[in-house]
Structure formats: structure tokens, C-alpha cells
N, C-alpha and C positions, 0 to 999 in steps of 0.2 A: 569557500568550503564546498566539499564533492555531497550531495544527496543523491543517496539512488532510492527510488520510487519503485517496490517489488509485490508485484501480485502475486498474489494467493495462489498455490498449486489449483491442477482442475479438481471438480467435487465429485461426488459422486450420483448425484441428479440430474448431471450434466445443462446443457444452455437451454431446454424446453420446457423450463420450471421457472417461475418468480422466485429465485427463493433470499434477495435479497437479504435481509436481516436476519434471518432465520438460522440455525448452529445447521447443516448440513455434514456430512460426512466428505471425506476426499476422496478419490480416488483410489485404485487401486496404484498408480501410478503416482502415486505422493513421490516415494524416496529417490526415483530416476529425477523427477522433473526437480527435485529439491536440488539435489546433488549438480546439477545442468548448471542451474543459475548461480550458485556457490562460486562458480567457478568465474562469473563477470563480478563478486565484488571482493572489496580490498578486507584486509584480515583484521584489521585497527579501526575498528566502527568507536567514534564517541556515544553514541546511544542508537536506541534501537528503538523507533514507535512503531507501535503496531494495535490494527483495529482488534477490540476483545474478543472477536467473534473466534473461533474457534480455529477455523480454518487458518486463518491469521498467527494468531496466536501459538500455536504448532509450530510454523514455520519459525515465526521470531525464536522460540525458545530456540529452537535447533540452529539456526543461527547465531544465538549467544554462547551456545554452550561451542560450536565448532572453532567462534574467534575468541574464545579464551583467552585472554591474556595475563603477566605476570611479569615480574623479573629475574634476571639472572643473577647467579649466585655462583663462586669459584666457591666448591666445598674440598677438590683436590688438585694437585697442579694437574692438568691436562681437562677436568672433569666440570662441569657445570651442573647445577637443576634448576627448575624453575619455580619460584618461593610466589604466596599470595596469589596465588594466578586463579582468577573469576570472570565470569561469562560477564562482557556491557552487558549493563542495568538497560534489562524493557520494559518501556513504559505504555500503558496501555490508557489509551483515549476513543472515550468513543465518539469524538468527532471525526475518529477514520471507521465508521462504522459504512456500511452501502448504501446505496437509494433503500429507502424506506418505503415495501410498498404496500404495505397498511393490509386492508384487503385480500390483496389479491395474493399475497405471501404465500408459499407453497401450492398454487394453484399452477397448472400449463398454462402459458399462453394460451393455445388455443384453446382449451376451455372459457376465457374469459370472458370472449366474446367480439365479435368487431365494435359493437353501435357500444358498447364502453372503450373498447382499444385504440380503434381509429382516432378520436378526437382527442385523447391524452399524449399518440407518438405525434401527433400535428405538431403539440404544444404544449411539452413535458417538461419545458424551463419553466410554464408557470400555472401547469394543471396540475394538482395533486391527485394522488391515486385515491383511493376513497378510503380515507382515516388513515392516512400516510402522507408521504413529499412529494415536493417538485424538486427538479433540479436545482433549480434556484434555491433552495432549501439546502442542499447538498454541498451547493457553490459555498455559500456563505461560514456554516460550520467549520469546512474546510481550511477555508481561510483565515475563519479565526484560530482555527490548531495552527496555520503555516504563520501567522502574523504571532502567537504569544509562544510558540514553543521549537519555533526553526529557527526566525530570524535572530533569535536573540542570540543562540549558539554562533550562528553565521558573524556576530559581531564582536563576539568576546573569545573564540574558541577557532579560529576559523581555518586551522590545520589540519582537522581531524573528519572525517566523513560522517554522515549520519545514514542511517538506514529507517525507512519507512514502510513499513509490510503492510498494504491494504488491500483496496479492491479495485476493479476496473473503474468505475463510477468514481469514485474518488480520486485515484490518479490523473481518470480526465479532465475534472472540476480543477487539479494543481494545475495542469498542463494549457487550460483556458485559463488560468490568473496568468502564467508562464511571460504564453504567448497572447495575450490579448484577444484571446479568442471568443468569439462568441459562441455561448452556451447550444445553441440549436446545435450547432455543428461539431459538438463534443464528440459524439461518437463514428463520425466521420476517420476518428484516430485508432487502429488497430490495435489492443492489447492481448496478447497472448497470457494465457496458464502458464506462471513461474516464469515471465517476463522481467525482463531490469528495464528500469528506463534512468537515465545520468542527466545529471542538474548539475552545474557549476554556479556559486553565487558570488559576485565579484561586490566591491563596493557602491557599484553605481548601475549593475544589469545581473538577468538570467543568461546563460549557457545554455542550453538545449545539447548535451554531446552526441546523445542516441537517445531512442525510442525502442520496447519493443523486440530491446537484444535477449 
């Protein structure tokens, strides 16, 4: 089974804000970068998860409603319509929600300060932000959404693609179960605004096909 793993278009806060968990606004540039990424996936999604937050959640509708599907119908010789035709079911979980950063949620970085920042980017797999997550925190939710609500499709259903609309943090946390990767080094991995990344799940391994696209 094909999963593509699709971030959230850019916000409109842009990257010099926490704003993790927080409903922020998009972009002015939502409908180009939406429009972009449409175009890396297939039309016939078996379902659609996406994190509740807003930003997400936009995306996903417009995506269900674009892959519509339905069946055909001969109502005259030559002539065809399309009968029953409805947007994949999105399912929304908020264990694809973002790092949680408690605190410091809507604050700049730079305002937060070094003598708290320093020691948390050291070791932010297992410092929590103050009344918020570590990564490890992030890693794990994650996994239990990919272990009760992916795998299972992958082994009963395994024809049909699935689509997962979340956030950079979260796509990293799948792509370290993926690839074995250790968590320090999550962000070592590029994701772009309105990014796809392709997962193949075979019987006995991950596919990695792209990142990134």
C-alpha cells in the first residue's frame, strides 16, 4: 500500500514563532502551494487522516472534495454520468497534532530566551518544553496512530493509497519509525510547505520512494 505523508501548506506566522499546537492562519499562498502538491498524488485515496488543527484540516477537506469519486452510469448510448460520487471519508486524529510546546506556544523563538532554549534543542527527545512535549512524546502518539489506524488498512485493503495531512514534527517522528532513525537526528530531514513524501508498505518492509517532493 502507497502512503503519502503531506504537510500542511505555509502559515501565516511564518518559522520565527512557536506556534506549534496553536490554530494559526495560512498563508497568503495556500491555493498555489495546495494546487502544487495535488499534482504528486493519485486520485483514488482510501481515506484521508489529517491532524484537527486547522491548517491541516483545510487542506484535507480540499483534498477530499478534489478526489471525489463515484460511479458510472450509461443513461444514453454514447452518454455517461457520474451516480453516488462523495469526497474519501477524513478522519481526524489528534495524534497527528504537532510538538506540543506548552509554554512557549505563540511566543518567537527569540524571545524565549537561550538559558531555557539552549538546553531543550541539546535534548528535545527528552526535555519537555515547560507544560508541553518532548519528542519522544510526539514519537510515540505517532506511532500508536501508524500502528492502529495504517497498519491495519495496509493488511486488509492494500491496493488503495492512503493520505495523511499533518506536520513537519510528525512526518519526522514516521520517517524515524520508517527508517530507524534516531530521534536527535529528526530534523536533520528537510520538509518543505505543501511537501509529499511516498511510503510503500510491503509485507515484510518500508519503501522510502521520495521525500520532500
Amino acid at each position: 500500500m502507497d502512503v503519502y505523508l503531506i504537510r500542511h501548506t505555509e502559515v501565516a506566522v511564518g518559522r520565527s514563532v512557536a506556534y506549534g499546537q496553536s490554530d494559526v492562519e495560512l498563508a497568503d499562498t495556500y491555493e498555489e502551494q495546495r494546487d502544487r502538491l495535488i499534482k504528486h498524488l493519485p486520485d483514488d485515496p482510501m481515506a484521508i487522516f489529517s491532524s484537527p488543527l486547522r491548517r491541516c484540516q483545510q487542506l484535507a477537506t480540499d483534498l477530499a472534495a478534489t478526489f471525489a469519486h463515484g460511479s458510472q452510469i450509461e443513461t444514453a448510448p454514447g452518454q455517461t454520468a457520474v451516480v453516488d460520487a462523495h469526497p474519501p471519508l477524513v478522519q481526524l486524529d489528534d495524534r497527528l497534532k504537532e510538538f506540543f510546546f506548552g509554554d512557549w506556544e505563540m511566543i518567537p523563538w527569540a524571545d524565549i530566551g537561550r538559558a531555557a532554549l539552549d538546553p531543550w534543542m541539546a535534548d528535545f527527545v527528552n526535555i519537555k518544553t515547560p507544560n508541553g512535549e518532548n519528542f519522544n512524546d510526539v514519537f510515540e502518539r505517532v506511532g500508536d496512530f501508524w500502528r492502529t489506524m495504517v497498519l491495519p488498512l495496509a493488511q486488509t485493503q492494500p491496493t488503495q493509497p492512503v493520505f495523511v495531512v499533518s506536520h513537519g514534527g510528525v512526518i519526522r517522528a514516521l520517517l524515524c519509525l520508517f527508517l530507524d532513525l534516531s530521534l536527535q537526528n529528526a530534523y536533520r530531514i528537510n520538509l518543505d510547505y505543501g511537501a509529499v513524501t511516498k511510503l510503500t508498505i510491503t509485507e515484510s518492509s518500508y519503501t522510502i520512494q521520495y521525500i520532500n517532493r
